[in-house]
Each structure stands twice: as C-alpha cells, then as structure tokens.
N, C-alpha and C positions, 0 to 999 in steps of 0.2 A: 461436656457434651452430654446433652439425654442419651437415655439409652431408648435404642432404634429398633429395639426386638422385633415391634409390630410391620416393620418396614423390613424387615430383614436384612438390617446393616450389620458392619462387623463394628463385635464393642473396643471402638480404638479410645486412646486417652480424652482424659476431660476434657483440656485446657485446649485443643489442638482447633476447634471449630464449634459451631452452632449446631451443624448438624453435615451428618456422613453417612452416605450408603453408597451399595452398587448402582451402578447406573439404570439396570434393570429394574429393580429395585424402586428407584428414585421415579423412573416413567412411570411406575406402574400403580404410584402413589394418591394417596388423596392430598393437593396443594394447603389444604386448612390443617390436615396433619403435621406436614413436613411447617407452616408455619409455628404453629401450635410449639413443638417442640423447641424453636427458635426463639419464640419469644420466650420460653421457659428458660434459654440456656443465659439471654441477655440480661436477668437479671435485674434489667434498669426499669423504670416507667418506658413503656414504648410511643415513640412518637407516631403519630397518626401518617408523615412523611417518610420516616424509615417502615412504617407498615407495610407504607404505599408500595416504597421500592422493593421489599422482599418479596411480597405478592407480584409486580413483573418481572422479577429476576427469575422465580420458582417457575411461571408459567413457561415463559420466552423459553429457559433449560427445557422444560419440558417439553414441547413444541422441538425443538432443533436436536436434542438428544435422543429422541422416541426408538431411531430405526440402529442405535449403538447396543451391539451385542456384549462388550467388555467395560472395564475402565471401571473408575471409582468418581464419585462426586463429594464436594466438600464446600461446603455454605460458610461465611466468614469465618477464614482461616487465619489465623494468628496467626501477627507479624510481629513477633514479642521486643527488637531493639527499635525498630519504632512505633511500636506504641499504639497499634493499628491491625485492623485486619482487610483482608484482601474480601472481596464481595464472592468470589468463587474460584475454586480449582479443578478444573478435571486434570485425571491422572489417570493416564492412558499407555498402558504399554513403553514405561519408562519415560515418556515425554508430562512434562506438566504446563497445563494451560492455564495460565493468571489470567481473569478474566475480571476487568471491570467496567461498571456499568454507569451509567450516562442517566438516567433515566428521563426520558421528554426533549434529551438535548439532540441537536442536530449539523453540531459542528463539533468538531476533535482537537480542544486545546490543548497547549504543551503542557501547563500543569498536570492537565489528566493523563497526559502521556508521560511526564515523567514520575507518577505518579504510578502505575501501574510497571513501569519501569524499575522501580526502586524496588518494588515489591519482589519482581522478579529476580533483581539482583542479589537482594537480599537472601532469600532462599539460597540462591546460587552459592554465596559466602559463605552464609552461617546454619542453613540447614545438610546436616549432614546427609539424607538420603538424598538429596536435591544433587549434591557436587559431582554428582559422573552423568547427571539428569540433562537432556534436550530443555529448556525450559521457554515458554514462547509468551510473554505478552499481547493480551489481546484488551482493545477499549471499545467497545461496544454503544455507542450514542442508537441511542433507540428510535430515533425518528430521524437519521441520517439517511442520504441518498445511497444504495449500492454503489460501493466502492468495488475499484477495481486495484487489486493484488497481484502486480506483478513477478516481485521474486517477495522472499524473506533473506532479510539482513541479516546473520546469522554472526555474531565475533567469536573468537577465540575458542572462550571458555564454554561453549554451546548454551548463551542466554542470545535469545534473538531483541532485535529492535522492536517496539511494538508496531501491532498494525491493531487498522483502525477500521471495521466492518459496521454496519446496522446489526439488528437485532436477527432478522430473516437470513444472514447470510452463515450464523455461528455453525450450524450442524453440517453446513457439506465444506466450511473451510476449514473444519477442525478433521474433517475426515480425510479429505485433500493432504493434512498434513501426517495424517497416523497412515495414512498408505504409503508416503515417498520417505518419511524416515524414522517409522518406529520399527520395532523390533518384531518380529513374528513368535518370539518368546516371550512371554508376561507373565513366567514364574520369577523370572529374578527379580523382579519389579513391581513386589507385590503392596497393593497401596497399605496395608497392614503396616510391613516392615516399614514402608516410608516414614508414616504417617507418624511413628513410635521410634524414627531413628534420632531424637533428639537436636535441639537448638543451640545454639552454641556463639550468640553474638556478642560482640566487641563493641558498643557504644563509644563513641565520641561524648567531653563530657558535658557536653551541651547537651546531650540526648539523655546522658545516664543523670545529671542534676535535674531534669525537668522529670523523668520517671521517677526519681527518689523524692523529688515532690510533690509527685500525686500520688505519694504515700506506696508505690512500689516496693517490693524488697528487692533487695540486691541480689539476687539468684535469680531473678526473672526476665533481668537486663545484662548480664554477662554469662560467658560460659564455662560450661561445665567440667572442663580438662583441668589439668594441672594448675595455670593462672587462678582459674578461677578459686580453685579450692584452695590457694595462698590467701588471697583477697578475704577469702571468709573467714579463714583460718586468722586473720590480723583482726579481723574485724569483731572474731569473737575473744581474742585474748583480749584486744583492750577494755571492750565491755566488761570482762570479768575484773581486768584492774581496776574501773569504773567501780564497781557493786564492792568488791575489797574494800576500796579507800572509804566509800560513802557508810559501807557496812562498821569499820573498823576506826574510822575519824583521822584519817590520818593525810597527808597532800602527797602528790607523784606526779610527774612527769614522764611520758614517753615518748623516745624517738624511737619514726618508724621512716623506715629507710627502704631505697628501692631504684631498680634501675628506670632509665627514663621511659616515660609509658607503661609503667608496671602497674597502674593504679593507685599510686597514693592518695591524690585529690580525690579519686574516687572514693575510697574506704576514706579518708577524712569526710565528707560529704555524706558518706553511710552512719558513721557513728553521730554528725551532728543532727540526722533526719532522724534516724530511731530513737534516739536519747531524747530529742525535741519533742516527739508523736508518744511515746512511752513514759516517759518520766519529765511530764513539764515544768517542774519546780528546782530541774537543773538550770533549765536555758540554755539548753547548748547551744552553741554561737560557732560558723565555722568564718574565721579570717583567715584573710592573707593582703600582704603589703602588694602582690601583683594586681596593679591598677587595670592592666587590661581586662586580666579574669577577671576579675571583680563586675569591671563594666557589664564584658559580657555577659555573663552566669546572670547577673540581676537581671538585662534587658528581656535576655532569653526565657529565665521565667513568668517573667511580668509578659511579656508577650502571649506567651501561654497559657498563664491564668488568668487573662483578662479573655479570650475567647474562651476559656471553658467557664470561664462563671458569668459571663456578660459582663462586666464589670468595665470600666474604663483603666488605660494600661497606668494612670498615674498612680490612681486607688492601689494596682494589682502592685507596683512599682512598692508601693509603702510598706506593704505586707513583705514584700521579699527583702529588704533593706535590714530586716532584724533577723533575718537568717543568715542571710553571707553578707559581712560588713568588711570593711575595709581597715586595718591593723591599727591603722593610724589613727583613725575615728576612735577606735578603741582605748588608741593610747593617750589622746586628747580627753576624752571623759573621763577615764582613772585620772588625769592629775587634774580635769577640774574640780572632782569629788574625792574625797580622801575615804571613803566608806567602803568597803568591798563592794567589787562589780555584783552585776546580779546573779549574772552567769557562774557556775559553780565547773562546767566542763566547755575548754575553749578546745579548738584546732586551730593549729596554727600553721596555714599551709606555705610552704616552699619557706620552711623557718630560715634554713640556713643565708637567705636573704635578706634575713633580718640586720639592723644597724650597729654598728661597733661604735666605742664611746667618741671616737671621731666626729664620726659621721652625726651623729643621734645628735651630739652636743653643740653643733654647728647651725643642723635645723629649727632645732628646739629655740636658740637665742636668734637668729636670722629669721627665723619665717612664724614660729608663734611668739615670740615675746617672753622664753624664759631665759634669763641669762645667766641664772642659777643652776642650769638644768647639767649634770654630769654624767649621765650612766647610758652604758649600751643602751639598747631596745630589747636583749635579754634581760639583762638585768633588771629593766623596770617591770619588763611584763611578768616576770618574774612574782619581784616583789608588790602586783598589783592585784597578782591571786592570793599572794600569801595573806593576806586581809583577812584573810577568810578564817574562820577560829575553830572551824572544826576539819573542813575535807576541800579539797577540790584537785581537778584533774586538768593536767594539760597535756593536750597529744599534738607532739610538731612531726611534721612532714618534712624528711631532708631527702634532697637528690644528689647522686653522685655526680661529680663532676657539670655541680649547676651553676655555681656563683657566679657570675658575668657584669657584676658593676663593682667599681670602688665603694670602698665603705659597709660591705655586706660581710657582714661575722663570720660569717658560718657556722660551722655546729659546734668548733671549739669555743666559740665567746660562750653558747651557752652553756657546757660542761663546767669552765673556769668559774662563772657566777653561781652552779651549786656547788663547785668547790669550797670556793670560800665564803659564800656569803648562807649559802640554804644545807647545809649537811642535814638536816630532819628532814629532810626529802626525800621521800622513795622514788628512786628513777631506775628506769626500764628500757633496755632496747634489744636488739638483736645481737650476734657477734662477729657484724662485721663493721664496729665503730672505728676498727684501728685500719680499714680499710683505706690506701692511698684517695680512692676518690671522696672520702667525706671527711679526712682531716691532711690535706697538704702539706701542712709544717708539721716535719718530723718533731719540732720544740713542746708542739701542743699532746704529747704522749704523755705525758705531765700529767695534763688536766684529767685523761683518762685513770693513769697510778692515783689520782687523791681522790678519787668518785667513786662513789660504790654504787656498782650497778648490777642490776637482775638481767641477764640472760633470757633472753626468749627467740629462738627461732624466727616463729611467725611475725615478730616483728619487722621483718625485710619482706619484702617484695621483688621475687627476683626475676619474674617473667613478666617480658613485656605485651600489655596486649595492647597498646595503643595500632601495630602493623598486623592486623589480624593475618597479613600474607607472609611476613615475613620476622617472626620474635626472635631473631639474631640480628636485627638491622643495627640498634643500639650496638653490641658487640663488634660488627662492622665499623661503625663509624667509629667505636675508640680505636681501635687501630688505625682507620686512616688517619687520622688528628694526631696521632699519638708515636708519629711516623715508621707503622710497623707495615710494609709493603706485602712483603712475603706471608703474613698471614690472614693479613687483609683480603687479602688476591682469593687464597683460600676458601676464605669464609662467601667470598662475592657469588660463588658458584652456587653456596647451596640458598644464600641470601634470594637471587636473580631471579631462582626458578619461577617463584612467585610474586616478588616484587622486582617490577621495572628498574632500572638504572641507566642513564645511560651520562656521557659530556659532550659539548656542541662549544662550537665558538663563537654562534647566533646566536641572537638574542631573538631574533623570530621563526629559528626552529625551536628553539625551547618553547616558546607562548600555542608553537602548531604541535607538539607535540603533545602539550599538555591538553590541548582540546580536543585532541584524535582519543587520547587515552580515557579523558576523563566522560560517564556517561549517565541520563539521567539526570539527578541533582547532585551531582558528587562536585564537591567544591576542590576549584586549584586556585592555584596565589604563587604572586612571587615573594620571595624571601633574599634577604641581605642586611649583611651586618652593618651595625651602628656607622660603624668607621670606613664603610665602604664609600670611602668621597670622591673619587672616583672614577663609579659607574656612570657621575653625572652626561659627558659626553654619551653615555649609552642610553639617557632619554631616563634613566634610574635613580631617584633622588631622596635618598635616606632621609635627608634633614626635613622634610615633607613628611610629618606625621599621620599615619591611617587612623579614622574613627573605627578604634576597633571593635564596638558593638557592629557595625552599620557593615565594616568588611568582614567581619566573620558571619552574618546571620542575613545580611539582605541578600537580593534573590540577582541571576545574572543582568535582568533588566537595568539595574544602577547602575552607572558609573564607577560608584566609588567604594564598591564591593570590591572581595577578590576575583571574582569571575574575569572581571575587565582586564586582568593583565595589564595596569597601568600602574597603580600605586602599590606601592612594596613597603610589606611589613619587617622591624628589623625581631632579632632575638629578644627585644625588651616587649614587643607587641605581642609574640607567640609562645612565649614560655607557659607549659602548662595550656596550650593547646595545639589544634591539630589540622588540618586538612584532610583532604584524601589523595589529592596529588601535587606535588608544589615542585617550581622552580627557584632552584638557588643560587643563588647572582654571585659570582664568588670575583673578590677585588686582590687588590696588590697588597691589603691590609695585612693577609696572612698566605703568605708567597712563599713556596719550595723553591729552593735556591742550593745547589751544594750540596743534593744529600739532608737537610733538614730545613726546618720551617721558620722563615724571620719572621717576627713580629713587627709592624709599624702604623706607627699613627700618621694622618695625614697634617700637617699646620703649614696655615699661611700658603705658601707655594710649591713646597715639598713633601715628601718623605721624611720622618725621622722614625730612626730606631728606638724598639719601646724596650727596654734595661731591666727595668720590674719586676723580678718575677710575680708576683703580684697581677700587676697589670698583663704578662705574659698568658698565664692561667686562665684572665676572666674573656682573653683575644680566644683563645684555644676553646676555654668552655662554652663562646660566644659561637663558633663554628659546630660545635658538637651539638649545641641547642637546632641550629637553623638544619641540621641533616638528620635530624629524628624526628619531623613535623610532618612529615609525611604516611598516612596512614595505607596507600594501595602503591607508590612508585614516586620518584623524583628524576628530575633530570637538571645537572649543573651546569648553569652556565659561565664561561671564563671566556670574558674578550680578546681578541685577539691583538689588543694596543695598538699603540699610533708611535713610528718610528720619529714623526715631529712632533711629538708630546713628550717632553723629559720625565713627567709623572704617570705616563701610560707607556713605558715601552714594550715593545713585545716580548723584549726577556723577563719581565714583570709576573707574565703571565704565561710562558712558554713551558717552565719546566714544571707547573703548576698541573698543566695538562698533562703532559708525560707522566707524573708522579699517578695519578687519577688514574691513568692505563693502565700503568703497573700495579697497580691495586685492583684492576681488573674491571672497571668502566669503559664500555665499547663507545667510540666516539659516533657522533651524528653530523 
C-alpha cells in the first residue's frame, strides 16, 4: 500500500490493499489522488477498463459515504487463498462491509453473488480480526433499479447472505445497518488492529497448485500457525538436502510423511514450483500414479492459464503436462530410453501407492508388451534415477494409513530396494517410519534394521490443515475405523465445535443437509466406497465412474459435477483431494457387528467374508480416505435395509448406526 500521509490514512501493512484511510479522510479527498495512489500500488499496466471502474467506485464511495463521521475505508483488499481482491471494504464499528461492484450492470447474477459471498466468507475463516466481526456482503450493479431490502439473512457464524442495492442506495443502507447492530464502542474494533491482525488460509489444492503456478510462494497461500511453519520447515530441509546432494555429487532419497491433509502434495508441489522457477537445469518434475489428481491439477491449471494468458486451454494444457506428469508416463519413457531421465529432482506423490513386483510385473507384460519386465515400481524408479553419474534427488510423499488397492508397496517395498540393491544412497526421513500406520507388517522392521537413515524431524507433517475447522478430524476418524468408541466420543466434542457431523438413514436428508450447510461456491459430493454394491437400490452406483476433472471443478449448473448429488465418487476418485462438505454413503462392505468391524466383498449374489489382512487394511484405509475429504463438515449416510433383501438387511446396517452414536454422531 502507498503511503497515505497526504490523505491522512493510518500507515497499515503493504500487502493488505490499494489504498486505506479514514473515512473522513477519504470524503475529503481529491478522487485523481486516491486513484493516483492505486494505480501506483497495482503495479501492472493499467487497463483503460479497470480505470474506468476505479474512478466509479471512488466517486459512488464518495457520494454515499460523505455524511459518515467514523469507520475506516479500504480499496482492493486482498483475498490472499484466492487469489483475488475484494473492490472495497468499509469497516465500521466492528461490522465489515464487502462490497462489490457491477459497474454499468443492472441485473444481480449468482456468480456475482456468490462471488462477493466467498469473499465474505473467506475473511470470516481465515482472517483473524474478521472471526468475532458482523460481516455483510454487499453487490452493488450500478444502474440497477432500487431495490427493496426486507430483512438481512444473517447465519450462524455472523457472515450475512449478500444483498443486492444500486449504487444511490449504499450510504443510508450501510447506515441502516451500523444503527441496528454495531456496537457504540469502536475502540475495540480499531480498523488498525484489524487490518494488521493477519491471514491465515488453508487452500484446497486446486487453489494452492494454481497459486504455486503463477509463481506464488507458499507463505502467501497457507497459514501462519503451527501447520504452516511445519509445511516450510519440510520444505526448507529438503531444499537443503537438494543444494547438499547437487553441492557434494552424491544421490538421496527422502520420505516425507504426514497425517492425511497435512500438506504433503502441498510441499511436494512447492519444492517442484521453486526448484523448476530457480534452478531450471534440474527439471523438477512433480508425479504421482493418482490418476484423478493428476487429471485434475492439469485441467485446473490449464484452465487457468489459458484465461490469464489468452491462450487456448489445449496450448495451456501442453505447458502444464511437463509439470505434473503422471508416474506411469514416466516409467514408460525410462524403459523406452536407457539414458538418465532429464529430470535430476523428482516427487513422487502418494509413493507408498506405488507397485509391488506383483503388480508392476503383471502390467508391464499385459498392458505394454514387456514380458521380461520383473521389478516393483520402486525399484525401477529407483534404478531410473540412479542413471544419473553424479547427483539426483528423489522426495516421495507417504500417508499414513493410505494404501487402499492390491498391489500398492507401500513404503516398505521402497526401504527393501535400498536395502539391497542401492546402499550408496543417502536416505532421509523423519522418526516416525516404524510408525504402525506407514509400515503394517511388523516383518518389514527388517528393512528399516539394514537402511541407514538420517533423522530429520521436519520431515513429517503432522498437522492437518486440509479441515481448516477442525485438525483433529483425521485423529477422529482413526479411532472410529479403528474401533476405539470411547475415545472417539471424546475427541467428537472438541472435533463438533467447529466441524459439523452428524448420521441419517436418508438419503435425502443427507443431499438437504448438505445444501443447507454448504454456501456460496463451497463444493459438496457424495462419497462411497469402491465395494459399496449395494447402495445400488439407493439410486447409488459405484461401478459408474465420475469425470473427475469435470466433478471436482465444474460449476453447480452441470449435471455431472458434484454439486448435483447424483454421481458419487469412490476413495480411488478423492484421494489426495478435497471438498468442503461431503456426504458419505456408508454400505454393508464394512459393517459393526459384535463389538468389531467385518470386512466384505460383495460377488455374484452375496456377501463374502474378506480373510486378507491385506485386503482387510486397504477396506479400513478405504473408509478412513472417504471421512477425511471433508474440509467444513460431513454427514453419513447408512441405509436403513430391506428386511426382503437377503443382501440389504437391516441388521447389515443397524449396529453400524449405534456404533456412529456411541462415537458420538447425533442422528438426523
């Protein structure tokens, strides 16, 4: 922000807006000045059309604000998690008005309004002087008819629904509202303190990959508490094993490990944007064998960089394909060229999904044509860095208790493969590798005894910020899965406060629930495991796969989004992302019976018992995936069976609900 001496603002931070003063201040101003300053702060070439609108936004304020004796004003105010800023704020005796402007328009569409909406909410979430704040969205179409404002829609957490005025009506409906419910005290409320009380958002990583690729830093787009300063803390040790190895000529490996929503993707995503933007003769390259992300993350960028650079999305699409690839691709180019890759620093996210020699060696002769092919997918990617004759780095991403398909290594295949095959390998993690959730077979302790590993703290990740409301949800839900009632119950209390919960035995109270709750552009979905066959009677049909670019990023208008509450994504669709509020369809697959939890598959015309453990783990870690996808609240659903359905009976799903209560989910 300029500094406002000549206007007699207070000098608040840089980054916070365009331009800030008192209101009096602001009346009392010359409009070429207050622009003058604006375009100084923007930086960019100024379009002759954002001119246009600053110069009616400046007057219109000035005009409707004249006969306001307090309050603070604020000209594009930064909305740092997306990406955006808000056209103006007043801040008025602890209440703040989001105001956005229309300019020439004279009709109130929903994007504007949920647009203006988000804004609001935003603050509300992740600005901290904002979260005890009155906060009221206003959309302003400037050549709209006077409207008539009957009440204000006011929820919970005191962010109102927007309303929708002309230009002429701002100054006595803003006053209308600082009479009936601000405070007559405006020390505690001082726009100073606000303005300087810090940001602190949680991106979704659809939001935080499209900011880290228009060259963002990561301190810009998450927050500043405890999580966050993990997140960097990981992000700059690996750098530093990064500059070592390339310094010193030597190859390493690091696992970084972390609970689910902690950020790993995230910080894998950060190291391969900096590394790629600062040192382009690495190549950092960020994969992962998860097809959906993959999908998504490309579309989402390509979407994005094809409106900001005018470009067409197939162009922008090409560009993004050599940043986040797909593992596979990867692994298909190492064995058509025997030369070291180009790439000198890979990421490899959700490694521990990576292929065991089963698996790898089944594909590899079945689906491309090598029938000579023998080695895990550690192992090869292993051996397709080691190429490299003087340095290179690889940093995998493992989650606890992620694995959810046959034939997924985990993190022991890759410890076993520098066991025996790479010992001149420096490898790195944290110390919690002997942790039950990242090596399940007590046998695979072994491979940790024959590995020599460095120690590093900040290699885990142990705060979730994926539930910006609630970072115990994850600890929650392994105890429920985990069949720990009594602490579960426990935890549900302090869980609650801020994230919704609840169980239903409809299916269309959970779909009205989730659209009471969800507001603005806040995405809900329904969610259900693979093996949930059936929920089919429930209109629910797994085996019907979702376009997952198209349901995570198109807008409610589609069909075949998640908005529509019609098609349902399973745990292979949502791993490694997110919502903000999901329903989760819960089947006989994994059923409380007894005091503990059966495992079963469905074949043919029944039920069969799944023996496995193996197969036991990826059912359990399959449930664990689908109740941590919620980023503001979920609510589960479990049918209530059909007494003439031998494969739906209601004791299927009876003590399934009970279990849910006693954990401490109030039913609907």
């Amino acid at each position: 922000m300029a500094s406002l001496s000549k206007l007699g603002a207070s000098n608040l931070t840089l980054s916070t807006s365009y331009f800030d003063a008192a209101i009096s201040n602001f009346s009392a101003s010359d409009p070429a000045a207050i622009l003058g300053l604006m375009a100084q702060a923007h930086g960019f070439a100024l379009e002759h059309q954002q001119r246009d609108a600053w110069v009616s936004q400046i007057e219109c304020l000035k005009d409707q604000l004249v006969e306001f004796t307090g309050g603070h004003i604020f000209f594009e105010f930064s909305i740092p998690r997306m990406g955006k800023r808000a056209d103006a704020i007043v801040f008025k005796q602890g209440v703040v008005y989001v105001i956005e402007f229309k300019v020439g328009a004279s009709a109130f569409d929903l994007s504007s309004k949920n647009q203006v909406h988000d804004y609001a909410l935003d603050l509300k979430n992740f600005h901290r002087g904002s979260h005890n704040c009155l906060i009221l969205p206003i959309l302003v179409a400037t050549q709209a008819a006077d409207q008539v404002i009957e009440k204000i829609d006011w929820a919970s957490d005191g962010v109102a629904a927007p309303v929708c005025i002309n230009a002429s009506q701002i100054g006595e409906f803003v006053s209308g509202i600082d009479n009936m419910w601000a405070s007559d005290d405006d020390k505690s409320f001082s726009a100073r303190a606000w303005s300087l009380s810090g940001y602190e958002p949680t991106p979704t990583i659809v939001e935080a990959a499209q900011a880290l690729y228009r060259d963002h830093d990561v301190t810009e787009i998450t927050r500043s508490d405890a999580g966050a300063k993990n997140l960097a803390e990981t992000t700059d040790a690996i750098s530093g094993i990064i500059e070592q190895a390339k310094e010193l000529r030597f190859k390493a490996i690091c696992f970084v490990t972390g609970v689910p929503g902690s950020g790993k993707t995230l910080a894998g995503l950060n190291i391969a944007t900096q590394r790629a933007e600062t040192h382009s003769d690495e190549h950092a390259v960020f994969l992962s064998g998860n097809g959906p992300l993959v999908a998504v993350l490309r579309e989402a960028l390509a979407r994005d960089k094809a409106v900001r650079d005018g470009i067409t999305k197939a162009d922008a699409k090409r560009e993004v394909s050599t940043f986040i690839q797909n593992i596979h691709h990867f692994r298909d180019e190492a064995l058509r060229d025997e030369a070291p890759p180009v790439e000198k620093v890979v990421v490899f996210d959700e490694a521990q999904r990576a292929w065991n020699l089963k698996q790898a060696s089944q594909f590899m002769k079945q689906k491309r044509g090598y029938p000579d092919f023998n080695q895990s997918e550690p192992a090869f990617l292993i051996s397709a860095m080691d190429r490299h004759d003087d340095w290179c780095v690889i940093v995998c991403l493992i989650g606890g208790g992620q694995e959810i398909n046959t034939g997924e290594a985990g993190l022991a295949e890759w410890l076993q493969v520098l066991a025996d095959q790479y010992p001149g390998w420096r490898v790195y993690s944290s110390d919690r590798l002997d942790d039950p959730d990242y090596i399940w077979d007590p046998q695979i302790t072994d491979a940790l005894r024959a590995t020599s590993i460095e120690k590093i703290d900040a290699l885990h990740l142990a705060v979730s910020m994926r539930s910006f409301r609630a970072e115990a949800l994850s600890e929650f839900v392994s105890h429920v899965v985990e069949n720990r009632p009594e602490i579960a119950r426990e935890k549900f209390s302090s869980v609650n406060e801020r994230y919704p919960m609840a169980v239903t035995r409809s299916l269309n109270v959970a779909r009205n629930w989730l659209r009471e709750k969800a507001r603005a552009s806040e995405r809900i979905g329904l969610l259900a495991s693979s093996g949930a066959y059936r929920l089919r009677p429930e209109g629910i049909h797994v085996k019907s796969s979702v376009d997952a670019p198209i349901w995570f990023l198109n807008g409610a208008d589609d069909v075949r989004s998640s908005f529509y509450l019609e098609e349902v994504a399973t745990e292979f669709d949502v791993q490694g992302l997110e919502l903000d509020w999901c329903g989760v369809c819960w089947d006989a697959d994994f059923r409380y019976l007894n005091g503990s939890f059966d495992c079963l598959s469905f074949r043919g015309t029944k039920w069969q018992n799944i023996n496995a453990p193996e197969r036991r783990l990826f059912l359990k870690n399959a449930y664990r995936v689908l109740l941590t996808r919620a980023r503001q609240g979920m609510i589960i659903y479990v049918p209530k069976g059909d007494a003439a359905d031998p494969t739906r009976l209601p004791s299927f799903y009876d003590e399934t609900v009970a279990y849910l209560a006693e954990c401490g989910l109030p039913a609907l």
